[in-house]
C-alpha positions as a LaTeX table, in Angstrom:
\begin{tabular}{lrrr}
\hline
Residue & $x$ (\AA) & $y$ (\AA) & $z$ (\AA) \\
\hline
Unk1 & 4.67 & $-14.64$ & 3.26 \\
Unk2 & 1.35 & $-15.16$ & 5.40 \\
Unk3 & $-1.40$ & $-17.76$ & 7.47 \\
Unk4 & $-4.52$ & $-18.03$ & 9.21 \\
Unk5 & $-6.04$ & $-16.91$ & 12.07 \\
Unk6 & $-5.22$ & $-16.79$ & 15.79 \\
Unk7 & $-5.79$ & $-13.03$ & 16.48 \\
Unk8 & $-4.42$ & $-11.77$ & 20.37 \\
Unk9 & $-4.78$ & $-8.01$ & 20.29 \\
Unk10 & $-3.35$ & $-6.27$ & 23.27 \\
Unk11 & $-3.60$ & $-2.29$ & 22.10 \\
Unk12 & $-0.53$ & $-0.07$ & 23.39 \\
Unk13 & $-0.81$ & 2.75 & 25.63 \\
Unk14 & $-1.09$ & 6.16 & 24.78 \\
Unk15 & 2.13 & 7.72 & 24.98 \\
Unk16 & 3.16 & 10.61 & 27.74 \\
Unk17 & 4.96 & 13.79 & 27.79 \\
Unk18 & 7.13 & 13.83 & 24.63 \\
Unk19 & 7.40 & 10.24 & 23.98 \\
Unk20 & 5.81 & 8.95 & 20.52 \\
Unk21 & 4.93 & 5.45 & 20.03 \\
Unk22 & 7.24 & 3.88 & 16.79 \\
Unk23 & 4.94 & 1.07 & 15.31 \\
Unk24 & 6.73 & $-2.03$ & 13.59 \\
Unk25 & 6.03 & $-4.96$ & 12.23 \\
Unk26 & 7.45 & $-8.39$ & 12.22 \\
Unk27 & 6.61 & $-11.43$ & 9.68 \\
Unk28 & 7.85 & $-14.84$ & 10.34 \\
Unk29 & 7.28 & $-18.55$ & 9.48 \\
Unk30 & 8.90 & $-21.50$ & 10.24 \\
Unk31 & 8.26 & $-25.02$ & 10.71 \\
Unk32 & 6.31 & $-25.50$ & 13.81 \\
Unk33 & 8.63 & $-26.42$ & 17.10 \\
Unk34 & 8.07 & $-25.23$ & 20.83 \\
Unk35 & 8.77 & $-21.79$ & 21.87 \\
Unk36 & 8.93 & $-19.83$ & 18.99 \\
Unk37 & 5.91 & $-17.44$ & 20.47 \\
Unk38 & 7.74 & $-17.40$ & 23.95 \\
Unk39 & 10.93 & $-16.13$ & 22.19 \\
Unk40 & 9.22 & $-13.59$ & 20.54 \\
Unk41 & 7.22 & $-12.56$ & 23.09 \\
Unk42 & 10.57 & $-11.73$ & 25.57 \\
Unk43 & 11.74 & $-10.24$ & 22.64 \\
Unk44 & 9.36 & $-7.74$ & 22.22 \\
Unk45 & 9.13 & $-7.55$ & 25.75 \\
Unk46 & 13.20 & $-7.00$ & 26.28 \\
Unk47 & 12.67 & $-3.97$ & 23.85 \\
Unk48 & 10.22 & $-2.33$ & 25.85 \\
Unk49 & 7.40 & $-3.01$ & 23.20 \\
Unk50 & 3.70 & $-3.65$ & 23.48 \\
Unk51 & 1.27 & $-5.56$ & 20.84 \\
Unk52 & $-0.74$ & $-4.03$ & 19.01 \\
Unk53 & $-2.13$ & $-7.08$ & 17.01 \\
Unk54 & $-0.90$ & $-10.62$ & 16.58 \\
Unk55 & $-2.00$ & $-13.36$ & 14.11 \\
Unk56 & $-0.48$ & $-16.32$ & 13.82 \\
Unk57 & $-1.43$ & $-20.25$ & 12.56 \\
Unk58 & 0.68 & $-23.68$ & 13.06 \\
Unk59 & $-0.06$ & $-25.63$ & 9.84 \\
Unk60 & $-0.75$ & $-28.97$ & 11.33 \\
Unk61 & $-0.48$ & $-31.13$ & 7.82 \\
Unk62 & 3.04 & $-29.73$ & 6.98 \\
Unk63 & 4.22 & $-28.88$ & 10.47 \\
Unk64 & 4.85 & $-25.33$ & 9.59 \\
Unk65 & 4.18 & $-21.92$ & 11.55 \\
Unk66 & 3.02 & $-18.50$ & 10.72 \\
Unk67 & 2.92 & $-14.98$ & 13.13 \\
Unk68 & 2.47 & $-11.55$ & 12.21 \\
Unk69 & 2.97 & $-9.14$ & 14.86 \\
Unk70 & 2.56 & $-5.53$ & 14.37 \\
Unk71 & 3.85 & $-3.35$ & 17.43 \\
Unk72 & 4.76 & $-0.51$ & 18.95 \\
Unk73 & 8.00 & 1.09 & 20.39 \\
Unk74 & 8.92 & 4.50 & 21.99 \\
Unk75 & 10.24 & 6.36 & 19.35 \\
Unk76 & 14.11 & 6.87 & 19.86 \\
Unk77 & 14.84 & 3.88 & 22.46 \\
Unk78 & 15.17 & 0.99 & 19.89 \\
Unk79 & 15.56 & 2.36 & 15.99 \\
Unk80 & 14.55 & 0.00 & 13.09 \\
Unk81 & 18.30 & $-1.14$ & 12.48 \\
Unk82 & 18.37 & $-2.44$ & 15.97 \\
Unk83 & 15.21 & $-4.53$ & 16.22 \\
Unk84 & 16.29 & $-6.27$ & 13.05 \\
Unk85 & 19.83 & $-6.59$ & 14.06 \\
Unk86 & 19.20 & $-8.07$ & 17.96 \\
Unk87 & 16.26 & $-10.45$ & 16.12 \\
Unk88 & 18.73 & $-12.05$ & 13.74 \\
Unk89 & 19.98 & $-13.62$ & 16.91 \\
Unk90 & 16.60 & $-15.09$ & 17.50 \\
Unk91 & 15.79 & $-16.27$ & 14.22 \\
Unk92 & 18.30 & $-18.83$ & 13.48 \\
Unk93 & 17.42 & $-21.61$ & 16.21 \\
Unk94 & 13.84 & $-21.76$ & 14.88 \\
Unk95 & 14.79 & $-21.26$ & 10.99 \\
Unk96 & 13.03 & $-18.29$ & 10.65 \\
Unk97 & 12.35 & $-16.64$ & 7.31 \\
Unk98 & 11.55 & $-13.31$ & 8.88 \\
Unk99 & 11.08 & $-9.66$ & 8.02 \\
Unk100 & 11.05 & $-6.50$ & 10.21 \\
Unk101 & 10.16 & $-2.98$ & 9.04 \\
Unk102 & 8.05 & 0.43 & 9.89 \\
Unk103 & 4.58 & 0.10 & 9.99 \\
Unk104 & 2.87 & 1.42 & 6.71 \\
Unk105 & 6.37 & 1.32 & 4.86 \\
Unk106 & 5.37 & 1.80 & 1.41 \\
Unk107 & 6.18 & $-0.54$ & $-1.54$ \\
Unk108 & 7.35 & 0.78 & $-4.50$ \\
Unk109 & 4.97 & $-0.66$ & $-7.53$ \\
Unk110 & 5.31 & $-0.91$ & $-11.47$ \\
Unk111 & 1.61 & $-1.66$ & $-12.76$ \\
Unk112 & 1.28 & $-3.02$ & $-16.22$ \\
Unk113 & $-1.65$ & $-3.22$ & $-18.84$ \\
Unk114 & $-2.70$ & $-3.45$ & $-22.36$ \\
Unk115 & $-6.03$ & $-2.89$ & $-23.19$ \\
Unk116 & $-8.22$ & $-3.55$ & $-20.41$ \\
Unk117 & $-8.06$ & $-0.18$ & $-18.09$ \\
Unk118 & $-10.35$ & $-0.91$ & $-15.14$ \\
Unk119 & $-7.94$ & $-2.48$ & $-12.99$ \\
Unk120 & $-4.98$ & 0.08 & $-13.52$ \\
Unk121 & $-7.50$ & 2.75 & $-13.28$ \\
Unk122 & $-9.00$ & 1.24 & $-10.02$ \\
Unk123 & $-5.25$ & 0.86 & $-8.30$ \\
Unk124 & $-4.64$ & 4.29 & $-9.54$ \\
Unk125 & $-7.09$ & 5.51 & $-7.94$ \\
Unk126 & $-6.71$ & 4.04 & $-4.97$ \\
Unk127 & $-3.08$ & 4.32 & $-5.00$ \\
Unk128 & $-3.71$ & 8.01 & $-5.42$ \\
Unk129 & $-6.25$ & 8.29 & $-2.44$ \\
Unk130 & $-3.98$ & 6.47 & 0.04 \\
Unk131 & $-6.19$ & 3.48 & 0.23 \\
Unk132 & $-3.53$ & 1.36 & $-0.56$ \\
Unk133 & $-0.04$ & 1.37 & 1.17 \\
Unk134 & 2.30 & 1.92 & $-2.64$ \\
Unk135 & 3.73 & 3.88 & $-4.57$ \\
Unk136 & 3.03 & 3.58 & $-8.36$ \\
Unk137 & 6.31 & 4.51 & $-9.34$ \\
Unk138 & 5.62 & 3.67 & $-13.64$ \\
Unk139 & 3.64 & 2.47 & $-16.09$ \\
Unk140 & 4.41 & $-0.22$ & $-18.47$ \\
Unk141 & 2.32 & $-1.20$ & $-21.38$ \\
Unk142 & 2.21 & $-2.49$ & $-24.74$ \\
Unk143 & $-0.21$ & $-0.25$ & $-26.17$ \\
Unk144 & $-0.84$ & 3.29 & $-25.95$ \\
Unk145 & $-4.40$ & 3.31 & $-24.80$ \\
Unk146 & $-4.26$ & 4.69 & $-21.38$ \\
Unk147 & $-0.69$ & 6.70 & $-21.76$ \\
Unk148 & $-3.43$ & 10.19 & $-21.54$ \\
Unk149 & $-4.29$ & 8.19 & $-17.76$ \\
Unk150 & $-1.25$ & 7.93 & $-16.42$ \\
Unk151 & 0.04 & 10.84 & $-17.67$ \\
Unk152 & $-3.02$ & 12.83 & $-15.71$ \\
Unk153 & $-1.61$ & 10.91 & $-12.53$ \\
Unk154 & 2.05 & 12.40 & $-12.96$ \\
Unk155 & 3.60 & 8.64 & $-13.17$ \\
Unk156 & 6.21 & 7.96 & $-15.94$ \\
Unk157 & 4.48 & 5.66 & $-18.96$ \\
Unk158 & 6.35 & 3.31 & $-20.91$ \\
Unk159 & 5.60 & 1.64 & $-23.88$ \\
Unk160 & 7.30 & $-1.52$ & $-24.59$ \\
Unk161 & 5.71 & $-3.10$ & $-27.45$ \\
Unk162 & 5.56 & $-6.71$ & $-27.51$ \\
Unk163 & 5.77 & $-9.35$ & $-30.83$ \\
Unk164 & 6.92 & $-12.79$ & $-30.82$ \\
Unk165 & 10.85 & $-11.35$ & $-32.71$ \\
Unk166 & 11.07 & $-8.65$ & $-30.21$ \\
Unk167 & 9.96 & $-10.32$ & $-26.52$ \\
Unk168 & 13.37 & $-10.56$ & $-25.38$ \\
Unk169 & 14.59 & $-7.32$ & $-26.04$ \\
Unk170 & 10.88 & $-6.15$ & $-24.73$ \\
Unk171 & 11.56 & $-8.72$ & $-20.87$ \\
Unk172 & 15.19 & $-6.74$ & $-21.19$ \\
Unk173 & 13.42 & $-2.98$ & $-20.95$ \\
Unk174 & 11.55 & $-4.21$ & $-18.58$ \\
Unk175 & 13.90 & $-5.73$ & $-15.86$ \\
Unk176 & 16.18 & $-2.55$ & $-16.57$ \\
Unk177 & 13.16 & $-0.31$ & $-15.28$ \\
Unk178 & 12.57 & $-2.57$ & $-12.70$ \\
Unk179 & 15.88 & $-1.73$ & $-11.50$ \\
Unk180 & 16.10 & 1.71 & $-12.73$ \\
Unk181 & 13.12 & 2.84 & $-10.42$ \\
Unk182 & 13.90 & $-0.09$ & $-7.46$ \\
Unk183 & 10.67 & $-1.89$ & $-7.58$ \\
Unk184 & 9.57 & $-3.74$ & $-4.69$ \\
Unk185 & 6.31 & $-5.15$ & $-6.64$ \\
Unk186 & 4.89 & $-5.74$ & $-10.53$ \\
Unk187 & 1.31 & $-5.88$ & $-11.07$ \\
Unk188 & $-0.09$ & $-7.34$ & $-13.86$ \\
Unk189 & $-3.23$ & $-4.75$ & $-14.46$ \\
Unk190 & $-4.65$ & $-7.06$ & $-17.15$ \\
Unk191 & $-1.50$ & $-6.92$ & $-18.93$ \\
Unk192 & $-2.06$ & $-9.25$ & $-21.61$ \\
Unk193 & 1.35 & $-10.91$ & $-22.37$ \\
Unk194 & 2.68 & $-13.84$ & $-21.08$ \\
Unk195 & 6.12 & $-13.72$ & $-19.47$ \\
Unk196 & 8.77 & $-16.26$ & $-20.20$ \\
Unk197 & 10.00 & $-19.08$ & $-17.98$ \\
Unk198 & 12.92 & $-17.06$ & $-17.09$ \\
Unk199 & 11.29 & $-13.66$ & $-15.96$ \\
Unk200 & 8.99 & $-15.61$ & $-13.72$ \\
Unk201 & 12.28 & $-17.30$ & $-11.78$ \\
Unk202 & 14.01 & $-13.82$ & $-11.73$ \\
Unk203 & 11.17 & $-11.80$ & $-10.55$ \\
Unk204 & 9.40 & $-14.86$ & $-8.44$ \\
Unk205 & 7.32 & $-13.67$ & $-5.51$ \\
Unk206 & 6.89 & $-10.19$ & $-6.62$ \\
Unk207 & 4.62 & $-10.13$ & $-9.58$ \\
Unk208 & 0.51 & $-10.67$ & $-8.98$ \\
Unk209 & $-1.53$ & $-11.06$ & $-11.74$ \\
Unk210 & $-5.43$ & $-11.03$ & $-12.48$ \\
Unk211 & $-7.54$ & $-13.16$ & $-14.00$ \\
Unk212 & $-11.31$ & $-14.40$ & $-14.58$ \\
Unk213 & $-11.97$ & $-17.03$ & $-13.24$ \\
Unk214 & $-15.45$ & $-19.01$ & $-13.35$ \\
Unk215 & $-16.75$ & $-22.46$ & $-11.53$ \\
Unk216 & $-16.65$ & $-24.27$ & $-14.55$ \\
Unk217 & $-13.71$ & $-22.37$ & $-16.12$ \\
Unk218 & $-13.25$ & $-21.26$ & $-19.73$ \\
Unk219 & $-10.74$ & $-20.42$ & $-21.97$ \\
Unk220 & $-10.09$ & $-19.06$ & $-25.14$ \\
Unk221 & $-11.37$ & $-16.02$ & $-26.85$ \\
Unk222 & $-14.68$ & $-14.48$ & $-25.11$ \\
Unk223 & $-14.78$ & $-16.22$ & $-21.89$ \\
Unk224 & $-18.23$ & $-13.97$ & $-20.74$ \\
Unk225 & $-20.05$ & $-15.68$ & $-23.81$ \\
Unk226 & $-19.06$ & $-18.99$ & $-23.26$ \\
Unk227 & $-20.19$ & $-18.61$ & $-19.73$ \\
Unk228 & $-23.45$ & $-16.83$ & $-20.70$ \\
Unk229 & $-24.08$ & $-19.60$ & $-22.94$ \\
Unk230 & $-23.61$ & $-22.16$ & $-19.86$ \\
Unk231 & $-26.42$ & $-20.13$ & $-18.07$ \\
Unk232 & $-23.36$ & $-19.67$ & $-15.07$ \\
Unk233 & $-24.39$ & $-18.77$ & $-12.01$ \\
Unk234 & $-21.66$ & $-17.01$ & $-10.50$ \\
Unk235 & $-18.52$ & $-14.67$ & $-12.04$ \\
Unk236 & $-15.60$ & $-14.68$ & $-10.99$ \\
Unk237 & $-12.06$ & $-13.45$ & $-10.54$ \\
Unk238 & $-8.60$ & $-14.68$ & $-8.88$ \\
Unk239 & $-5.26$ & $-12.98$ & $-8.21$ \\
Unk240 & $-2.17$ & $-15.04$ & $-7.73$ \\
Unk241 & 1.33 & $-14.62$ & $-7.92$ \\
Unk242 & 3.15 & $-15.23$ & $-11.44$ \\
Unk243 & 4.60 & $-18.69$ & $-12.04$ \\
Unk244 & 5.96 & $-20.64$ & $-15.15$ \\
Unk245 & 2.90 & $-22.36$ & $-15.12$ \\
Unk246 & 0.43 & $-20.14$ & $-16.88$ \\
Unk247 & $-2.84$ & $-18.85$ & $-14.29$ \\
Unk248 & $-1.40$ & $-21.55$ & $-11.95$ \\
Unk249 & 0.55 & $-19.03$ & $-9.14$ \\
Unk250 & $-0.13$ & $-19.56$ & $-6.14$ \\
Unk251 & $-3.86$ & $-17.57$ & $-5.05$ \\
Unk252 & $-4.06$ & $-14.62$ & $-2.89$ \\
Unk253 & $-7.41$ & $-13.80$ & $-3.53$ \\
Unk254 & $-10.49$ & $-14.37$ & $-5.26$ \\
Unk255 & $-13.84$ & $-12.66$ & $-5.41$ \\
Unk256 & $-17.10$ & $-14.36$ & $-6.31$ \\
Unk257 & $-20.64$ & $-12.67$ & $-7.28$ \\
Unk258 & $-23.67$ & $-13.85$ & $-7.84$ \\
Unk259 & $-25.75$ & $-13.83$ & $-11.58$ \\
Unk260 & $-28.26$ & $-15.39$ & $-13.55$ \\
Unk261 & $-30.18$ & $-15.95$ & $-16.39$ \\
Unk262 & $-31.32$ & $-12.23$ & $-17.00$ \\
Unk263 & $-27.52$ & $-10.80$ & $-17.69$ \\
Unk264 & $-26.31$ & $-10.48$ & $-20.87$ \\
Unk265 & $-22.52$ & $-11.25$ & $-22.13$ \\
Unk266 & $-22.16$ & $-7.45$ & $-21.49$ \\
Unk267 & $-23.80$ & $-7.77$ & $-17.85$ \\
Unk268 & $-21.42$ & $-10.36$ & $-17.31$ \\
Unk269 & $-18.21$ & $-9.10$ & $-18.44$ \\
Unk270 & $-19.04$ & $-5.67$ & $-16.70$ \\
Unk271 & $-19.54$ & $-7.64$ & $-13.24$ \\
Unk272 & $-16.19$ & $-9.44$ & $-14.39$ \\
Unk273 & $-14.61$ & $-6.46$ & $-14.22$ \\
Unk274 & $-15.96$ & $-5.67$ & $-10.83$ \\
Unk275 & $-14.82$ & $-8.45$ & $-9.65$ \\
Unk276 & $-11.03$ & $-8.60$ & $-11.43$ \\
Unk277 & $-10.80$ & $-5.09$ & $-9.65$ \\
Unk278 & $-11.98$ & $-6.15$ & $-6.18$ \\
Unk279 & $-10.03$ & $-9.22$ & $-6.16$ \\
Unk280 & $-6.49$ & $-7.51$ & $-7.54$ \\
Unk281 & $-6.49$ & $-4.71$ & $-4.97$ \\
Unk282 & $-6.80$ & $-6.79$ & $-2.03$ \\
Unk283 & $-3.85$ & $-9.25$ & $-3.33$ \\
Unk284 & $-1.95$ & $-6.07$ & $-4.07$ \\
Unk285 & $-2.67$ & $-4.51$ & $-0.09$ \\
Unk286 & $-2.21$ & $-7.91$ & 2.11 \\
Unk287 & 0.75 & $-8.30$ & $-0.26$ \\
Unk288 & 2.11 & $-4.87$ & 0.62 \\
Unk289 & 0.71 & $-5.15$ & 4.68 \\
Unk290 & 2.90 & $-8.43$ & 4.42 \\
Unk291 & $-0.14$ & $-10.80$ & 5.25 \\
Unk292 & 1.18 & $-13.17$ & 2.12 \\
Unk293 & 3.14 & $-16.37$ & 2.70 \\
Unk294 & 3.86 & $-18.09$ & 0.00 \\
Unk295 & 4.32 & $-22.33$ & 1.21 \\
Unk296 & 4.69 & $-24.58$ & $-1.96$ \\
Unk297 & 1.71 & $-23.93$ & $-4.45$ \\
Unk298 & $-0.71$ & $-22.04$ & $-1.99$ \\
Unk299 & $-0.48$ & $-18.96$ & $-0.08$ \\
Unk300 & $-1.30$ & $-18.39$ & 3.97 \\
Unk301 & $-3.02$ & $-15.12$ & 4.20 \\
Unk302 & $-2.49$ & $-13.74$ & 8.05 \\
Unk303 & $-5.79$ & $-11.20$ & 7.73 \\
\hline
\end{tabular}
């Protein structure tokens, strides 16, 4: 879920005495009608809360509205259970899809990979730093190149071998550690498989993947050569979530950098991977910060 921006920051008072300030936040979209800010506003307001950021945007070609508030609370007047339970009575008369939960609640995150290490190593990394708001609960891959990696990071590693006979049985594994650890998200790390039809549908919304992605495009076995032999002029990368259509999810994010005539195919695919990294790890945080609406084919990123 997510927009565009219409930022109203209004930061909360420092808390006296014994109190501690709870902070929350609250993701909605609907399609676009009067009073949907008013009636979140006195809601907030009714439970004693004060705004500590607000973004929304009203989509004006499809009619449809987008808000993320993230606020605060006194801790032990109004518990998580209750703000979602007294705002499912103000959700229905606007259609809300809606979600409510502790700010910096941490998803729960299954990375996979083949070959290609630098983005699991880069989320790793970060994961392990607290840069990003997850928990990288396992490891799947289809090769054993960077089992030693994961290992180092104390996260369970699976290998799940992949051939044409055996994909089912291989999409079977995986669901059952999907369940097995209760994932909340599956990155594709530059996992190099292509999921079936019917993974995508079960596991839609909650699997980003990375790819490179160049302005003109190409395909096909060593994409940094073809492009060095176009003499391109920027390289590229684009995360999106994982649809039936191959490299066709909708986009989160992209990154773009600037090159020229003086890289090699090596320059290129090592600024590639530079940018596959840079690109992935935002997806995977506005995605976690729930700043992602999906609407159709395209995503509204509330930044």
């Amino acid at each position: 879920m997510t927009p565009s921006p219409a930022s109203a920051v209004s930061p909360a008072p420092a808390p006296t005495g014994s109190e501690t300030a709870v902070e929350h936040v609250l993701t909605l979209d609907c399609p676009e009608s009067p009073g949907i800010v008013h009636a979140v506003s006195r809601f907030l307001v009714e439970h004693d809360s004060n705004i500590i950021d607000n973004q929304q945007f009203g989509d004006r070609r499809d009619g449809h509205f987008y808000m993320r508030v993230h606020f605060a609370t006194l801790d032990g007047k109004h518990s998580t259970e209750t703000l979602r339970r007294e705002f499912a009575a103000v959700a229905p008369p606007f259609a809300m899809r809606w979600r409510l939960e502790r700010h910096g609640a941490r998803r729960r995150v299954l990375l996979m990979v083949s070959r290609y290490g630098h983005c699991l190593n880069d989320l790793l990394f970060r994961a392990r730093s607290g840069d990003l708001p997850l928990d990288v609960v396992a490891v799947v891959s289809n090769h054993r190149d960077h089992e030693a990696l994961v290992a180092w990071h104390g996260i369970p590693f699976f290998h799940v071998p992949v051939t044409a006979a055996t994909k089912p049985a291989a999409e079977a594994r995986l669901l059952e550690l999907i369940d097995s650890f209760e994932v909340d998200l599956v990155v594709l790390a530059r996992y190099m498989q292509v999921l079936s039809d019917g993974l995508c549908t079960r596991l839609a919304g909650r699997v980003i993947n990375i790819h490179h992605s160049f302005l003109p495009s190409f395909k096909g076995a060593k994409p940094y050569h073809q492009a060095h032999d176009r003499g391109v002029k920027l390289v590229g990368a684009t995360a999106h979530y994982v649809t039936a259509d191959l490299d066709e999810g909708p986009i989160i994010a992209q990154e773009v950098i600037d090159v020229d005539h003086s890289h090699t195919p090596d320059d290129l695919a090592a600024i590639g991977r530079d940018a596959e990294s840079a690109a992935l790890a935002r997806a995977v945080r506005w995605h976690c910060e729930g700043r992602v609406f999906v609407q159709g084919r395209r995503t509204v990123v509330l930044r």
